[in-house]
C-alpha positions in Angstrom: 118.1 100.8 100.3 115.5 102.5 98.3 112.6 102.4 101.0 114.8 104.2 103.1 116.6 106.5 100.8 112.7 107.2 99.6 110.8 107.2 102.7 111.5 108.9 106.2 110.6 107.2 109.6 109.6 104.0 108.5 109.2 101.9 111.1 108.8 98.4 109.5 109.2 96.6 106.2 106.9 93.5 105.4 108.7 91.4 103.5 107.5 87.8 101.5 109.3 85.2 102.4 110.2 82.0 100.3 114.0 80.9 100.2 114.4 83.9 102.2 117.1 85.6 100.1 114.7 88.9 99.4 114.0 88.7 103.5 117.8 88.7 104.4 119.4 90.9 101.9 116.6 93.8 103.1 117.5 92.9 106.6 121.0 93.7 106.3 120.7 96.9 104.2 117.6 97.9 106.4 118.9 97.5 109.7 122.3 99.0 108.6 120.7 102.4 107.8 118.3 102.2 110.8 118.7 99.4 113.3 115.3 100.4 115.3 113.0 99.1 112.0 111.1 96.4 112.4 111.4 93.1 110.0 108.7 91.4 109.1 108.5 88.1 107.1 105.6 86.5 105.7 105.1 83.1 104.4 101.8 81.3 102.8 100.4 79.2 105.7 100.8 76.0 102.8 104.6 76.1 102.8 106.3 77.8 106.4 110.1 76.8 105.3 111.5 79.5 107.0 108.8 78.9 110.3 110.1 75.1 110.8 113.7 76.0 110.1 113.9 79.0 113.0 112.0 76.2 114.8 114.9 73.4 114.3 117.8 76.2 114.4 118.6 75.4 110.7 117.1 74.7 107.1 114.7 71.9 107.2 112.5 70.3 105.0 109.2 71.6 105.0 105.5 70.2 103.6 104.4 72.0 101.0 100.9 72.1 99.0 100.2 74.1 96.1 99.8 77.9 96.8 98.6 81.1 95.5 101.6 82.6 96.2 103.4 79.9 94.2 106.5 81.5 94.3 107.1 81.1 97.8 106.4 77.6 97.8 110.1 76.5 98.4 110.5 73.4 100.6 113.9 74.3 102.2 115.0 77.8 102.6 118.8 78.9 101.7 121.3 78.1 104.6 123.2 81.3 103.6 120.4 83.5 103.7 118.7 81.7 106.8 122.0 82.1 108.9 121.9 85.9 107.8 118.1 86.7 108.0 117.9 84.9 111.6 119.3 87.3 114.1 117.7 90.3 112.0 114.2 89.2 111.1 111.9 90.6 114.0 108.6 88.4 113.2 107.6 85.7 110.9 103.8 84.8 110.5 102.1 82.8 107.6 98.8 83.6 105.9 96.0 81.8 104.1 94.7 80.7 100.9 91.9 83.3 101.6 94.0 86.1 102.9 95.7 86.8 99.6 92.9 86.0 97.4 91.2 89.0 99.1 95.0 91.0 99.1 94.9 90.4 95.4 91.4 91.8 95.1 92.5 94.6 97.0 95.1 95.7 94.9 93.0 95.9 92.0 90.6 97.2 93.2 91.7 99.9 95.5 95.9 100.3 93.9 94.8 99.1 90.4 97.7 96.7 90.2 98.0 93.4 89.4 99.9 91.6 92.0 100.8 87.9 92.0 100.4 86.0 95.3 103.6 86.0 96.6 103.9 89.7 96.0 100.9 90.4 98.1 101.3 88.1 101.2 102.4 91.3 103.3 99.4 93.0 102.8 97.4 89.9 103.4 99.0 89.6 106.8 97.7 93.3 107.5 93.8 92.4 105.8 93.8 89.5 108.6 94.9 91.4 111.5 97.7 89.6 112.3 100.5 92.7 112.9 98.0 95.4 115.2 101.3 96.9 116.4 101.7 98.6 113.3 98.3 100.6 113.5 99.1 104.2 113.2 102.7 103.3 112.5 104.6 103.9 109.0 105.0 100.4 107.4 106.0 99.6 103.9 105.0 96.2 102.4 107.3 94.9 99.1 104.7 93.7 96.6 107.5 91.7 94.8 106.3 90.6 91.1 103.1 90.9 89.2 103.7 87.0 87.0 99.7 86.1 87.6 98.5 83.8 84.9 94.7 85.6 83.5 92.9 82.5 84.8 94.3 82.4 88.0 93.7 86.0 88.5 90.0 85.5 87.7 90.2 82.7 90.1 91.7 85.2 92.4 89.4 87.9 92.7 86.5 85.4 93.1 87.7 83.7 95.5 88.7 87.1 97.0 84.9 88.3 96.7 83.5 86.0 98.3 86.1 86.1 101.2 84.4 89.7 101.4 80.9 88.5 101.5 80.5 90.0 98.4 79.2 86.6 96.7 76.1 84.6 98.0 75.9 81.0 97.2 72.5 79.2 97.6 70.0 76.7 96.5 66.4 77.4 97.1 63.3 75.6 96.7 60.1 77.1 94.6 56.9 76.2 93.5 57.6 74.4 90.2 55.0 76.6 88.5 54.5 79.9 86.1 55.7 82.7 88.3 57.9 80.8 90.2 61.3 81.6 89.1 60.1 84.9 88.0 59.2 85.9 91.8 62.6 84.7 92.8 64.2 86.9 90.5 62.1 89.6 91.8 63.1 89.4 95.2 66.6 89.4 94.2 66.3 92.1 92.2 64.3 94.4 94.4 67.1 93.5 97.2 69.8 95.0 95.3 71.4 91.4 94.3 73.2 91.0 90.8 72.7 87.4 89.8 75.3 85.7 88.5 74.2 82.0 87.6 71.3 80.0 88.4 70.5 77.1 87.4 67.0 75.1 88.7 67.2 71.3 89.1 63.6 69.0 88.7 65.0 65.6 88.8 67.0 65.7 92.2 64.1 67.1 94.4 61.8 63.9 94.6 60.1 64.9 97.9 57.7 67.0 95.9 57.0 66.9 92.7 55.3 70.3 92.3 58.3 72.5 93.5 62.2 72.9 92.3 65.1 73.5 93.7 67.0 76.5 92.1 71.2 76.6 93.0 72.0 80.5 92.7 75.3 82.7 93.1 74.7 86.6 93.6 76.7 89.3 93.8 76.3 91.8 96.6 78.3 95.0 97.6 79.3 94.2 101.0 78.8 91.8 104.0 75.9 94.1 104.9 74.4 93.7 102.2 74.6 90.1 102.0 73.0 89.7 105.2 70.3 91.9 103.9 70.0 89.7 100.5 69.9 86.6 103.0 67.0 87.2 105.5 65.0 88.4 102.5 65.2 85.0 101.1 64.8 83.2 104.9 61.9 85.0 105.2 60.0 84.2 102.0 61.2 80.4 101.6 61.1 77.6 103.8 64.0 76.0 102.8 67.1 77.5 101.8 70.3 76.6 102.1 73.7 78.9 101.8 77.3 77.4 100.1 80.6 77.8 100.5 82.7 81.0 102.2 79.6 82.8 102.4 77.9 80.0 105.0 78.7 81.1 108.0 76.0 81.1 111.4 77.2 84.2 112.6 77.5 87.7 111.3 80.5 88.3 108.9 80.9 91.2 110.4 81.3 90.0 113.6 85.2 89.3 113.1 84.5 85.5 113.0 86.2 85.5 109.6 90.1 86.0 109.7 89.4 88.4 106.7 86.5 89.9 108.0 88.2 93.4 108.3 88.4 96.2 106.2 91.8 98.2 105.5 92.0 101.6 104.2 94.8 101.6 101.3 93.5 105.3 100.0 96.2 106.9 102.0 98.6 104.4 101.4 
């Protein structure tokens, strides 16, 4: 009632979706006041309760794993509220783990808010590309609840930069000598890269004794960047090898990553 006493023409509502009480009571209001606005549910890809029960017609039982958006994780959506969100809910897609760690960073970032996962699955489902029918269109999404422990945040927005390609995990080998790690530092330094830990290990590298193999994590401003920071370090070391989100063969801008995109929230 208050998106649509507040704003004029809006054309859908993106709504999270757990036991799928929130989703069916603004379905009713919503589509009373104007029956042409779109629905739009949104559940973590870990628990889909509301996915398998439209699938089986009524409430299942549905697997469920831990999630950042913990407060959606509820096995078997209401039979009241399914029954009633059914005929009025329009679409119902489910994002990932690394969708709303990069929705959360968003919000901070961009809204300066402080948005729990389950509050910021809708705008998740927009940062991977999953609803391009609403480009250009007016769209509200309900970021329900800001009850994020300070650790898990932290965890968050990591997680979240490195779903950006903003953080470059690597391990690199140098010659174990005076200069060594120094010259490494250099290189990072002169290509823009903050460092964020390193850490050089003797023991493990027993191929040659005279060189050592330093793990690093660096923070870069964007994906461009970090495929800047990388070919400066393939092309002065032999071997190098890249970790975690940010080891991928292709370009990250390439749209090879579901979270690859980039969404403009300053008019928002």
């Amino acid at each position: 009632l208050e998106i649509c006493g507040q704003l004029d023409n809006i054309d859908a509502i993106i709504v999270p979706v757990g036991g799928a009480g929130l989703i069916a009571g603004v379905a009713v209001a919503a589509k009373n006041m104007n029956p042409s606005i779109q629905i739009i549910g949104v559940e973590a890809a870990r628990c889909k309760s509301f996915t398998e029960a439209l699938k089986a017609g009524k409430p299942v039982r549905a697997p469920n794993s831990v999630s950042l958006a913990d407060g959606l994780a509820v096995p078997t959506v209401g039979l009241n509220a399914f029954v009633t969100a059914q005929p009025l809910v329009d679409k119902i897609i489910t994002v990932s783990e690394k969708a709303i760690a990069l929705a959360i960073l968003r919000l901070v970032e961009i809204e300066k808010n402080v948005v729990e996962g389950s509050g910021a699955v809708g705008l998740a489902a927009l940062i991977d590309g999953q609803l391009p029918e609403l480009q250009g269109k007016r769209v509200c999404t309900i970021l329900c609840g800001g009850n994020i422990d300070t650790t898990v945040l932290g965890r968050c927005l990591e997680r979240g930069l490195a779903a950006d390609h903003r953080l470059l995990s690597f391990t690199v080998v140098v010659k174990d000598a005076p200069g060594g790690m120094k010259m490494l530092t250099q290189r990072l330094a002169e290509s823009g890269a903050s460092i964020k830990d390193i850490l050089h290990e003797r023991a493990w590298l027993l191929e040659d004794v005279f060189a050592v193999r330093v793990r690093c994590m660096v923070e870069t401003r964007d994906a461009d960047h970090t495929i800047e920071v990388r070919k400066t370090l393939t092309d002065n070391y032999r071997h190098v090898e890249f970790i975690g989100l940010s080891d991928a063969s292709s370009d990250p801008n390439d749209g090879s990553s579901p979270v690859s995109g980039r969404l403009d929230l300053t008019s928002a």
